[in-house]
N, C-alpha and C positions, 0 to 999 in steps of 0.2 A: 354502090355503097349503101345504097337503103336495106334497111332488114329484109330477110329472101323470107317469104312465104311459106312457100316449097320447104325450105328444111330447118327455118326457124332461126338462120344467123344475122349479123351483121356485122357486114364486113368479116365475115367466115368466123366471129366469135358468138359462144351460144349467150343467149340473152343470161344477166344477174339475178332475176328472176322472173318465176311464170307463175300466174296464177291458177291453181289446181283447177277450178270446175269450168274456166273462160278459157285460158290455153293464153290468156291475153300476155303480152311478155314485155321485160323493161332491161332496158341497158341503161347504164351509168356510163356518162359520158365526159371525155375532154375536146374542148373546157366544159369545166362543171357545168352538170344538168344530166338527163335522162333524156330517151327516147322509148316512145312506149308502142305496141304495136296492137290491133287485133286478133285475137288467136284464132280457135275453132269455131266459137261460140261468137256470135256476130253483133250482138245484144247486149249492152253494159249494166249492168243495175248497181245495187250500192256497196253489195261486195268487190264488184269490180273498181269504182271510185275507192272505194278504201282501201286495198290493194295500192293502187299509184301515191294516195295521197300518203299511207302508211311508210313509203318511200323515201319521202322527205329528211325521215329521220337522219337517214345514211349521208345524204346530202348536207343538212345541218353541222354533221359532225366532219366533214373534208371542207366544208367552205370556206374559212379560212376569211371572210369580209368579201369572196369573189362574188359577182350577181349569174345568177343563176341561168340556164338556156334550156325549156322546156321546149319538146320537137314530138309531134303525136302523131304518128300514122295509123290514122281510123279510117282510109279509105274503103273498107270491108266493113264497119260497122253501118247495122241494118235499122237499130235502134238501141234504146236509152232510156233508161226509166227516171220520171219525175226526180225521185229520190235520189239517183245520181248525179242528174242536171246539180241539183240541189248543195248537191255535196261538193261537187268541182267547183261549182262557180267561188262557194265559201273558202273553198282552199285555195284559188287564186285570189280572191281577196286580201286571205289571209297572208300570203309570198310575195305581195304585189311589189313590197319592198327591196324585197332582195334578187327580183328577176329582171335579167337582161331582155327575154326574149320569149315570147309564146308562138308556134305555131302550129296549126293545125292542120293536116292535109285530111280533107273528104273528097269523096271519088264524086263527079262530076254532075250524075246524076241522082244526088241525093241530098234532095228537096227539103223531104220535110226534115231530115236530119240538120242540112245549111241551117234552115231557119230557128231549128231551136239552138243549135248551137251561138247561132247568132244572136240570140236573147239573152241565152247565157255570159258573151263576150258583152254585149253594152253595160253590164255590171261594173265589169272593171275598164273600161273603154271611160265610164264617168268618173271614174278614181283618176283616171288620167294615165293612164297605158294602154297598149294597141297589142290587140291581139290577132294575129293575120290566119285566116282562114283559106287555103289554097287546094290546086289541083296534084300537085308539085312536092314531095317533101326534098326531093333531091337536089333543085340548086340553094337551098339555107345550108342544106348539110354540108355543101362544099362552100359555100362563102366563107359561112364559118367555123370551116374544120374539121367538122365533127366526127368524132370517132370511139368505140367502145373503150371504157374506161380500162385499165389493168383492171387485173381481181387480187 
């Protein structure tokens, strides 16, 4: 069920969108929420953080009072610029209210990526939500369901 790589689906539907110069892709999800993937480009900066957080909008307008399930497969990405860190961490602040669920899957051997991510999650970890950082995006997705939204 996790987004294939290889030919950019999930769960054999093409992502709602991609971002033009990262390739980075996002499904809209039930239950509400997105899952976002790394595309080509392995490297986030703050076009790429704007991209996901610009997302939000679409979500805002279906939610209807539901809390939200954010599900992130960066197990590909290589790095991250200040300025993105920057801008995510602000946007989870900013949804902290309305999200059921953050997680993030990093590929196992990525160090120094764990640790700034993990800087970035004590932000909202002192707001008082938990942001889980795994090897795994694939048993959340089946816990809770997850599957690409209609279009």
């Amino acid at each position: 069920m996790l987004p294939r790589l290889e030919d950019g689906t999930f769960d054999g539907r093409a992502p709602h969108r991609v971002h033009a110069d990262s390739g980075f892709r996002l499904w809209f999800t039930e239950p509400l929420g997105m899952v976002t993937q790394v595309g080509q480009r392995t490297n986030a900066d703050e076009a790429v953080a704007r991209f996901i957080i610009e997302a939000q909008s679409e979500l805002d307008r279906r939610r209807e009072g539901q809390r939200l399930c954010y599900l992130h497969d960066w197990r590909r990405l290589s790095s991250y610029t200040p300025g993105a860190r920057k801008l995510m961490t602000e946007w989870g602040l900013e949804v902290r209210t309305r999200t059921e669920t953050i997680v993030i899957a990093l590929a196992p051997q990525a160090g120094v990526i764990r640790m700034g991510v993990g800087v970035a999650t004590m932000a909202l970890q002192m707001v008082g939500f938990s942001v889980q950082v795994v090897d795994d995006l694939e048993p959340f997705l089946t816990a809770l369901d997850v599957r690409p939204a209609p279009r």
